[in-house]
N, C-alpha and C positions, 0 to 999 in steps of 0.2 A: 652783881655789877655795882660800879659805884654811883652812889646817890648824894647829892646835894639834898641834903635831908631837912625840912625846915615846919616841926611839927607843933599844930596848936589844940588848945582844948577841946576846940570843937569847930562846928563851918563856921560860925560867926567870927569865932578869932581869926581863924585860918582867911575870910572875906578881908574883913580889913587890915591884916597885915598886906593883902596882897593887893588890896587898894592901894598903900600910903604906897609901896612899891611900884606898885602903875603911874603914878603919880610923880612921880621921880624921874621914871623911865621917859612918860611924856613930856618933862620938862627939856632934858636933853637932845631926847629927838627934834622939838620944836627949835631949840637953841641952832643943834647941830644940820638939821636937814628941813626947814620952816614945816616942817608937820610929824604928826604920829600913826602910823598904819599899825594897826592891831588886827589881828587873827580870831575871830570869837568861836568860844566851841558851846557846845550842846550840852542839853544834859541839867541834871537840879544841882549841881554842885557849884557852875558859874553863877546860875540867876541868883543866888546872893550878892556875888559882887556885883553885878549889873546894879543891881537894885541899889547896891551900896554907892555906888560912882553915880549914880543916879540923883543921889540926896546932897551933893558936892556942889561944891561951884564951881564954873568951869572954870578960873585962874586959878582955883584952887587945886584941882583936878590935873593941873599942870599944863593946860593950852585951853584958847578958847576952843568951843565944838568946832570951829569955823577950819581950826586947825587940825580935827581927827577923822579919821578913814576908817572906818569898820568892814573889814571884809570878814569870812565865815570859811572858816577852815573845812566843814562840811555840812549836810543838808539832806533830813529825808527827803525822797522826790515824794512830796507831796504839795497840797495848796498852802500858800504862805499862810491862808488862814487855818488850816488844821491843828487841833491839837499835836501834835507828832511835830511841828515843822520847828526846826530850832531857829527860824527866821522869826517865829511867832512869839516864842519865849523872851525873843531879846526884843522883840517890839514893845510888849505887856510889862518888863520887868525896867528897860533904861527907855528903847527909842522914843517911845507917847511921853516919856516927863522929862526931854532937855528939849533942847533949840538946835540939833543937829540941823545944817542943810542938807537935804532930800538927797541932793547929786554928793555927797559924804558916807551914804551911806549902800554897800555894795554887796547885796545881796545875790547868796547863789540863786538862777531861775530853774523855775522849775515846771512853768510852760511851755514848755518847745514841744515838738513834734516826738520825741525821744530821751532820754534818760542822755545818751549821748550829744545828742544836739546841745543840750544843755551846758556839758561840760565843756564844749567846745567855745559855747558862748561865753561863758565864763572864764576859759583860757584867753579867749579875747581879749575881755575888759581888764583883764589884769596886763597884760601886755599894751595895752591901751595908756593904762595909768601908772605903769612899772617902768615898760621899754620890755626890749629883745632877752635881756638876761632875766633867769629867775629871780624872783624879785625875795630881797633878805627882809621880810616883817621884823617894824621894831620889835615887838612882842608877839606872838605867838601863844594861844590856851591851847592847852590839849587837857582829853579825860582820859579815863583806864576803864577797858570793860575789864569782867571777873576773866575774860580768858584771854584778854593782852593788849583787845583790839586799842586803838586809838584815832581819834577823827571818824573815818569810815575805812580805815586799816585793820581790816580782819586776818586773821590765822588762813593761812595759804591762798591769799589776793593777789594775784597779779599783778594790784597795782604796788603789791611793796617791790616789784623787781623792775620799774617804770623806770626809765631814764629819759625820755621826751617828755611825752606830755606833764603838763603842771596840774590839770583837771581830768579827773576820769570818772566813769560813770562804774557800780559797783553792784554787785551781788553779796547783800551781806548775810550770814546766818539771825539777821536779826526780826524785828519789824517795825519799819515795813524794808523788805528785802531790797526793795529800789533804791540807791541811795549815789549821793554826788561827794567826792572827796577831792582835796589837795595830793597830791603826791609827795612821794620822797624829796623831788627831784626841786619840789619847793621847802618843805618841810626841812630841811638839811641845811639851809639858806638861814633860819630865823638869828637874826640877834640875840634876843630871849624868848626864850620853851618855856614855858611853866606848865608843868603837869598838876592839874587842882584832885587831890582825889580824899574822899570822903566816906564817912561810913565803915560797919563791920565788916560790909560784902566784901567788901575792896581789901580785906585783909591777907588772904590767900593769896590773892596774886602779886601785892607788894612783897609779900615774903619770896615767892618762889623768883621772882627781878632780884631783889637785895641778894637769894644765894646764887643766883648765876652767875658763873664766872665771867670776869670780863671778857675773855680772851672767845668768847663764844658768839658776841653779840650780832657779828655777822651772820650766823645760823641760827639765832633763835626762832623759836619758835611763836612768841613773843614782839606783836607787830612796832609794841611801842618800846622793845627794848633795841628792837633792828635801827631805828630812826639816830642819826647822828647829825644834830645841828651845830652848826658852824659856831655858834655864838653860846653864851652861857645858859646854861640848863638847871633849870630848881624844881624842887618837889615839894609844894605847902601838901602839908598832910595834918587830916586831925589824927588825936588818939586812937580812937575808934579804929583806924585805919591799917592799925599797925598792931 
């Protein structure tokens, strides 16, 4: 398949190229739509850049915090405070050292009475702060597991063949098995996709995407090669990776 391929030394390079990039992206959005809503994913490959936008100033950063929306593309169903929670990663790594407003910040829950209840809550509040239509994220992160998955989009989910709902609750081969994802049905929508992927692991599977044909991507197998978003798609990749 074909890739917007944008490869650096390692995750530190690969962080701040995709910082000063972030940064750009939020200048515009602020310009163009008075704010920036960002998609944050999971994973040790973002909390570098967190960390890094982190140490920024926010005019620098390209809007005040006053002006950025963090939602979470997905969520173990666990306590915010768990290790496992990637609400917790992005607290420890950016939220606890800027001046975000509280109500700026829109985390998946993971309190409800059900895994589902959850998602529904969460389809809520996006329609809440979106409107009726699936809502296009200036940006969008996503990762890559080693067998394709992306967000909480595993190898034969149901929710990759969603055309309603925008949240759904997930059975993943991973753990913990409970987990809350974005759909297609949003994911398809984003402005800019950045796929962050890192490390030796991840090599196998960027290879077996790079030889797949394009003309397949409808049936892959391959949760993150199925995803087609509307707006421009990049792949920061270290060495290692490839």
């Amino acid at each position: 398949m074909k890739m917007d391929q944008r490869v650096f030394d390692d995750l530190d390079a690969l962080s701040r190229a995709a910082l000063a990039e972030l940064q750009r992206i939020a200048r515009e959005a602020v310009r163009e739509r008075g704010r920036f809503a960002i998609a944050l994913a999971g994973g040790r490959t973002p909390a570098k850049l967190y960390s890094l936008w982190a140490q920024t100033d926010a005019k620098a950063a390209g809007a005040a915090w006053d002006r950025v929306h963090l939602f979470w593309g997905d969520e173990r169903y666990v306590d915010h405070d768990d290790l496992l929670s990637n609400y917790r990663m992005t607290r420890e790594a950016l939220l606890s050292r800027v001046a975000i407003p509280a109500e700026n910040v829109h985390p998946m829950p993971t309190d409800c009475a059900s895994p589902d209840n959850c998602a529904a809550q969460y389809e809520a509040d996006l329609r809440k702060f979106f409107g009726d239509k699936p809502p296009a994220f200036d940006l969008q992160l996503l990762g890559l597991g080693p067998e394709g998955h992306t967000a909480s989009l595993f190898p034969g989910s149901a929710a990759m063949e969603e055309q309603v709902r925008w949240v759904m609750a997930v059975e993943a081969a991973a753990t913990p098995h409970q987990r809350l994802t974005l759909t297609p049905v949003v994911l398809n929508q984003g402005r800019n996709t950045w796929f962050l992927v890192a490390g030796a692991d991840k090599r196998q599977i960027v290879q077996a995407l790079r030889d797949q044909d394009e003309g397949t991507r409808g049936t892959s197998p391959y949760p993150a090669a199925r995803l087609q978003p509307a707006g421009n798609v990049a792949w920061f990749l270290d060495r290692a990776a490839l």
